[in-house]
C-alpha positions in Angstrom: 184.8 -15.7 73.5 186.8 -17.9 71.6 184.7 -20.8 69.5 184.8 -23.8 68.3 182.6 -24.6 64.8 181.0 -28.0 64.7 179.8 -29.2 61.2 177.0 -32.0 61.1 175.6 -32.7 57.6 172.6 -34.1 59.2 168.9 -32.7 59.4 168.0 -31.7 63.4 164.5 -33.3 63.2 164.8 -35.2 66.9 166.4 -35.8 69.8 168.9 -38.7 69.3 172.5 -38.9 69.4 173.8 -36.4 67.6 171.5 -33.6 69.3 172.6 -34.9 72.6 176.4 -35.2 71.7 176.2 -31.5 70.9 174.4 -30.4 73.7 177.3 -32.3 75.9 179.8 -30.3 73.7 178.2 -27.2 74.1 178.2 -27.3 77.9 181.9 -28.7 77.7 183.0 -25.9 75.9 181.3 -23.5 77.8 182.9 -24.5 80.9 186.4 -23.8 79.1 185.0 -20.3 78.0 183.9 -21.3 74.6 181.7 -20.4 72.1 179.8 -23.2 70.6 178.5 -23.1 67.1 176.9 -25.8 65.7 175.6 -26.1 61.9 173.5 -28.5 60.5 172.0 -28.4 57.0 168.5 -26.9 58.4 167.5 -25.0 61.2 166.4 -27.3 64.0 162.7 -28.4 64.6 161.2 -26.1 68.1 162.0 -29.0 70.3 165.8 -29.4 69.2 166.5 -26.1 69.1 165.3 -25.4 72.8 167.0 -28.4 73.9 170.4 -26.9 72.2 169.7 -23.4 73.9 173.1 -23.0 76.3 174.3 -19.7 76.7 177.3 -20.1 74.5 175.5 -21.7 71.6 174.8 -20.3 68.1 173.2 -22.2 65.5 173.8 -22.1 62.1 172.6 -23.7 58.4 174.9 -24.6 56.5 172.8 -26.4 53.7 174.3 -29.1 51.6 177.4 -29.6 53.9 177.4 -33.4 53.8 179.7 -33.4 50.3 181.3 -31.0 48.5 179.3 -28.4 47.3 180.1 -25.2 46.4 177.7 -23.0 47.8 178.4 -25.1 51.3 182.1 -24.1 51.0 181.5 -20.9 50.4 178.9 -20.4 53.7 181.5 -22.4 55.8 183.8 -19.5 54.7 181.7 -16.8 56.0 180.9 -18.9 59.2 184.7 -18.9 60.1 185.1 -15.3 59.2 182.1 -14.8 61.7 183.1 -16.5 64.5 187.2 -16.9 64.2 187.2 -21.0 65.1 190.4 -21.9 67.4 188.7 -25.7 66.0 186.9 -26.8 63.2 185.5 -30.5 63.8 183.3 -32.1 61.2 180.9 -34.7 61.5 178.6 -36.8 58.9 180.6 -34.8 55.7 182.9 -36.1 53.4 186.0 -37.0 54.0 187.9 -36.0 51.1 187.1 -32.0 50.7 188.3 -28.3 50.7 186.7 -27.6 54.0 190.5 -28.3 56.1 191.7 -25.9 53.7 188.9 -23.4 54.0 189.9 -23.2 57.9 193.5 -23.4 56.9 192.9 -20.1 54.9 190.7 -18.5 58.2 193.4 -19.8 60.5 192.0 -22.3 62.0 194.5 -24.1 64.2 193.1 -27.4 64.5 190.6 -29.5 62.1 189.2 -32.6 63.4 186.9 -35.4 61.5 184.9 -37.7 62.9 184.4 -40.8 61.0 180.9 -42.0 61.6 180.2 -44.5 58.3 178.7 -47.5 58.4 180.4 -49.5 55.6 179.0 -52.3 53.0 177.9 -55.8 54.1 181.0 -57.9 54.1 183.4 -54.3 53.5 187.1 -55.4 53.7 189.6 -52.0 54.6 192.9 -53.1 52.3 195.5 -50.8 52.0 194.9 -48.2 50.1 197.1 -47.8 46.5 200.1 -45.7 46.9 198.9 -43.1 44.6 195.5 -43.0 46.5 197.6 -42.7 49.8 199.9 -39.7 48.5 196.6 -37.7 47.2 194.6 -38.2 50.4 198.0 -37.1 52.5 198.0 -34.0 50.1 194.2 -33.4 50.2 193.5 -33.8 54.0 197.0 -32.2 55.1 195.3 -29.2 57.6 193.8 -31.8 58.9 194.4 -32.7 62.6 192.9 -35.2 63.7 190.0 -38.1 62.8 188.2 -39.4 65.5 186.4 -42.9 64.9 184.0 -44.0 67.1 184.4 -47.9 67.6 187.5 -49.9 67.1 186.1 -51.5 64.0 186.0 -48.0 62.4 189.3 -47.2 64.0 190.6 -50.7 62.0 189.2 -49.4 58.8 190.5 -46.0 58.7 194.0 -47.0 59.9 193.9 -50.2 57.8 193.6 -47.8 54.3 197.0 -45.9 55.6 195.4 -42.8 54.1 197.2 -40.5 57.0 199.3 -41.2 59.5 198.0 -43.5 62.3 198.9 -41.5 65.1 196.4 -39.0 63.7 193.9 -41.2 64.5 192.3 -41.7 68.0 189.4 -44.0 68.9 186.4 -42.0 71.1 183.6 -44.0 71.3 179.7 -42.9 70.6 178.1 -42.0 74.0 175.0 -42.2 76.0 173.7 -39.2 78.1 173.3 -41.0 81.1 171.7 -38.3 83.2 168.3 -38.3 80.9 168.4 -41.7 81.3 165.4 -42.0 84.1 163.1 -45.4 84.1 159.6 -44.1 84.5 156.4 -46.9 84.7 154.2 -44.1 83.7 155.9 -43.4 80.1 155.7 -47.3 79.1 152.1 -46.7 80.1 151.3 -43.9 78.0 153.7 -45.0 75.0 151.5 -47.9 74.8 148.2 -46.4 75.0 149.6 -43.5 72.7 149.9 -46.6 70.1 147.2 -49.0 71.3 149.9 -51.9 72.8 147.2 -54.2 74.9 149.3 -54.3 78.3 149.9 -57.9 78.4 152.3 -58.0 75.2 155.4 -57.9 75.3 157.0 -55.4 73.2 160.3 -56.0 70.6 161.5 -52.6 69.7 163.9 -51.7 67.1 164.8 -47.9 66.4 166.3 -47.3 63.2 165.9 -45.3 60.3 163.7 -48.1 57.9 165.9 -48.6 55.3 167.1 -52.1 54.1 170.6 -51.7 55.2 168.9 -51.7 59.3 167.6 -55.3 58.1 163.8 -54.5 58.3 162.9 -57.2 56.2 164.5 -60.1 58.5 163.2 -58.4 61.3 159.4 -58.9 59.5 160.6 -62.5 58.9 161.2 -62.9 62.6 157.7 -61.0 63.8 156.4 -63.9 61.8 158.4 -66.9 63.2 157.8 -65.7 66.7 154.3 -64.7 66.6 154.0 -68.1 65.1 155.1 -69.9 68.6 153.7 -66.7 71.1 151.1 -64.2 70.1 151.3 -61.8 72.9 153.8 -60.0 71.1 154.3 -56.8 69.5 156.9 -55.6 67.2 157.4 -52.0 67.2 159.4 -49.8 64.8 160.6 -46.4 65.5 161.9 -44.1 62.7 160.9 -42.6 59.4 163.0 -43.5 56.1 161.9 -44.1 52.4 161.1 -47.7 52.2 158.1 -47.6 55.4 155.5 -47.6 53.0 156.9 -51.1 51.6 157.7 -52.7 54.5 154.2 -51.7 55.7 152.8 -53.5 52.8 155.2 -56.3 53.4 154.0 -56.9 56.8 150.4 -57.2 55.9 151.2 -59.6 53.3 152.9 -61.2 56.2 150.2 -61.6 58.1 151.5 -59.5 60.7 148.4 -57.5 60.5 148.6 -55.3 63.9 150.9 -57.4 65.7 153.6 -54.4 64.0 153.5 -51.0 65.3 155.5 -48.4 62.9 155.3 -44.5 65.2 157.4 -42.9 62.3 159.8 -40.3 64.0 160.0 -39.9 67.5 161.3 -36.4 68.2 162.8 -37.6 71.9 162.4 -41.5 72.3 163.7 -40.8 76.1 161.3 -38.3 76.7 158.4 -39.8 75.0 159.1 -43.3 76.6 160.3 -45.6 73.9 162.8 -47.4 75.4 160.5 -47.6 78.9 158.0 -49.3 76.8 160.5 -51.9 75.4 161.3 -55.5 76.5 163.4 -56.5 74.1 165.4 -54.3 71.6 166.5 -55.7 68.0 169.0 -54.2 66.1 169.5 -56.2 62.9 171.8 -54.4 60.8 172.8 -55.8 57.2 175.3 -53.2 56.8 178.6 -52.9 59.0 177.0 -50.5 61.9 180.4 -48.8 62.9 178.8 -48.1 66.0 175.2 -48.3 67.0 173.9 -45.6 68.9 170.6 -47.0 69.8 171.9 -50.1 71.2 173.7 -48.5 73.4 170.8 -46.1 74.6 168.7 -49.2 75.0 171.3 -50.8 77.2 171.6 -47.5 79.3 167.8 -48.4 80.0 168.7 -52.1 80.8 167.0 -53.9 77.9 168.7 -57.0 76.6 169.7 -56.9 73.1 169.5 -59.4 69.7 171.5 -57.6 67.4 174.0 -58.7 64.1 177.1 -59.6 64.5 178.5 -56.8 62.3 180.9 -54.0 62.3 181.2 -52.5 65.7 178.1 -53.8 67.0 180.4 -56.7 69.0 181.9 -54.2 70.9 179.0 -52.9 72.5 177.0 -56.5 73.5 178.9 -59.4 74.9 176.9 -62.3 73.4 175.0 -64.2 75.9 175.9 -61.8 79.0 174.5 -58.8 78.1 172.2 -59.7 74.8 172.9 -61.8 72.1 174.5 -62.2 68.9 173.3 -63.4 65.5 174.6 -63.8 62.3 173.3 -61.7 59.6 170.2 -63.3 57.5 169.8 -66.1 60.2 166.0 -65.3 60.9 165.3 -68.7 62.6 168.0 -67.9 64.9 167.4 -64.4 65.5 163.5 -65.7 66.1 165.0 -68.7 68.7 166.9 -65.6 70.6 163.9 -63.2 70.6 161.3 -66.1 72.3 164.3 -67.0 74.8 163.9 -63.6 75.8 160.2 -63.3 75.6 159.7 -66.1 78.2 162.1 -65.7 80.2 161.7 -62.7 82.6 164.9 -63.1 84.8 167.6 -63.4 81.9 165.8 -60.4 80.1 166.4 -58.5 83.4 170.2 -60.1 84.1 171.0 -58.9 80.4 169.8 -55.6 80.9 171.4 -54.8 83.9 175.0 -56.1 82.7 174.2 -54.3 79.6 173.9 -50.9 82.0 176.7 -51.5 83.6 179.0 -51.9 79.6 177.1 -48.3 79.4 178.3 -47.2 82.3 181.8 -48.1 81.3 182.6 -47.4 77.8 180.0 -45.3 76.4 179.1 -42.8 79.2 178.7 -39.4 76.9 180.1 -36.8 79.3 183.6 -38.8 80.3 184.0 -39.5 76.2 183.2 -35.6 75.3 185.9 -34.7 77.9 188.2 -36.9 76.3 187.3 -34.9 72.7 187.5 -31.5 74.2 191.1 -32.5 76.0 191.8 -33.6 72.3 190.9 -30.7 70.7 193.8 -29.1 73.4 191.5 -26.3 75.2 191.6 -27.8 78.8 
């Protein structure tokens, strides 16, 4: 059966997007009668590995695959010997690297990139020196295709003139919409799993905890809203170096149990994070390119507060379907949150015009057809 090797230079520790983006691709490709071989840089934990199980799925590690590392290039090598790609497609690695030319050499016929970086707060995409431009045109010539996945990383990519912009194309980030199932029962047991006293109202974020996800003016917030209404609870979802801090930070806060931190979730829609939620935050200090979990919570029609960064715009139309803040502004981000809080009606008009932006844009099955009719198999 003729394959097609995906790269992802991420650890397969849960069920988010990523998993479910190559679960959609697998089951794509399988119905063009293709193999599907997916690497990641460790071997999936029991749950994603089961979920992944298609019929035309192998799984390999390809350790250290994120940059350029020898030993990775190497590996890669003896994966396309293996397997005999017709397409090589590369997520979360670098984009400067041997691995085009590694396929080149196996005869891969087409090598795509998907460019999925968040960039700096306040990152400007100039045009990229000449010399620059002519090395990267040198560097990346096998490749085919990059694929960005909002229009503010389609801006950046083209704006640098680093390859031709024709051999870019803009695919959004999508949503599997058929897990997507409302069920009473899971908010139920989410909050008894973490001891959420029914009659709070809950204002999730799902993020790694980092400070470019804006954890810290999210603790600000907690405090400026808990100050006006105290049947709330914040709740953090994800693992990520600085927890431990921002722990400490909310108790010097005063936030005492009022913030709920689950660490890693390995399926937030099975395990009913997003039922529980009222409200989701997404304050990013970075510019998201895309934001993954606001559009997952949307698909479960929860209004949004999010930054007005990178691609996040694309995704909420401020004051229909969420709303929009400037990055920093805690007393407005607060103001948003107890809108939101007390007023049931506009929580549920947001969330059900932010379900229907889902429906439209980021539906994952219509957007992995439009990849796999890219990568020319159908």
């Amino acid at each position: 059966m003729p394959a097609v090797v995906s790269v992802f230079g991420v650890d397969p520790l849960r069920i988010g997007g990523t998993e479910t983006f190559a679960r959609e691709l697998s089951l794509q490709l399988g119905n063009a009668g293709r193999q599907s071989v997916l690497c990641f840089l460790s071997n999936p934990t029991e749950q994603v590995e089961q979920f992944l199980q298609l019929p035309n799925v192998s799984l390999e590690v390809l350790a250290d695959s994120a940059e350029f590392n020898f030993t990775a290039t190497r590996n890669l090598d003896r994966i396309l010997k293996r397997y005999q790609p017709e397409v090589l497609h590369l997520h979360f690695t670098g984009f400067l690297g041997v691995y085009p030319w590694v396929a080149r050499l196996r005869s891969v016929r087409k090598v795509f990139f998907t460019d999925h970086t968040s960039r700096p707060a306040g990152y400007r995409a100039l045009r990229a020196p000449r010399w620059k431009r002519l090395a990267v045109r040198v560097i990346n010539r096998p490749l085919t295709r990059v694929i960005c996945v909002s229009n503010y990383g389609y801006s950046c990519m083209t704006s640098l003139d680093l390859l031709p912009g024709e051999r870019h194309e803009l695919i959004y980030n999508g949503v599997d919409l058929s897990r997507v199932a409302p069920n009473p029962r899971l908010a139920t047991e989410f909050r008894q799993r973490y001891g959420i006293p029914a009659d709070r109202t809950i204002v999730l974020q799902v993020s790694w905890i980092i400070p470019e996800k804006g954890i810290p003016q999210l603790l600000q917030v907690a405090r400026q809203v808990l100050a006006n209404n105290d049947k709330v609870q914040f709740v953090l979802v994800g693992e990520g170096a600085y927890r431990e801090q921002y722990m400490k930070d909310a108790e010097a806060l005063g936030l005492g149990d009022r913030v709920t931190w689950t660490g890693m979730v390995g399926d937030p829609f099975g395990e009913g994070v997003y039922d529980a939620a009222d409200i989701v935050c997404q304050l990013s200090n970075w510019e998201e390119v895309f934001g993954w979990m606001i559009a997952e919570a949307m698909a479960y029609e929860k209004p949004i507060v999010a930054t007005r960064v990178g691609g996040i715009p694309e995704l909420i139309n401020d004051g229909t379907s969420g709303f929009l803040v400037e990055r920093g502004d805690v007393t407005a981000t607060a103001e948003r949150v107890l809108l939101l809080v007390e007023q049931l009606e506009l929580r549920r008009a947001m969330g059900q015009a932010g379900c229907q932006i889902t429906n439209e844009k980021f539906a994952l099955q219509r957007n992995v057809a439009q990849l796999v009719r890219s990568y020319g198999l159908t």
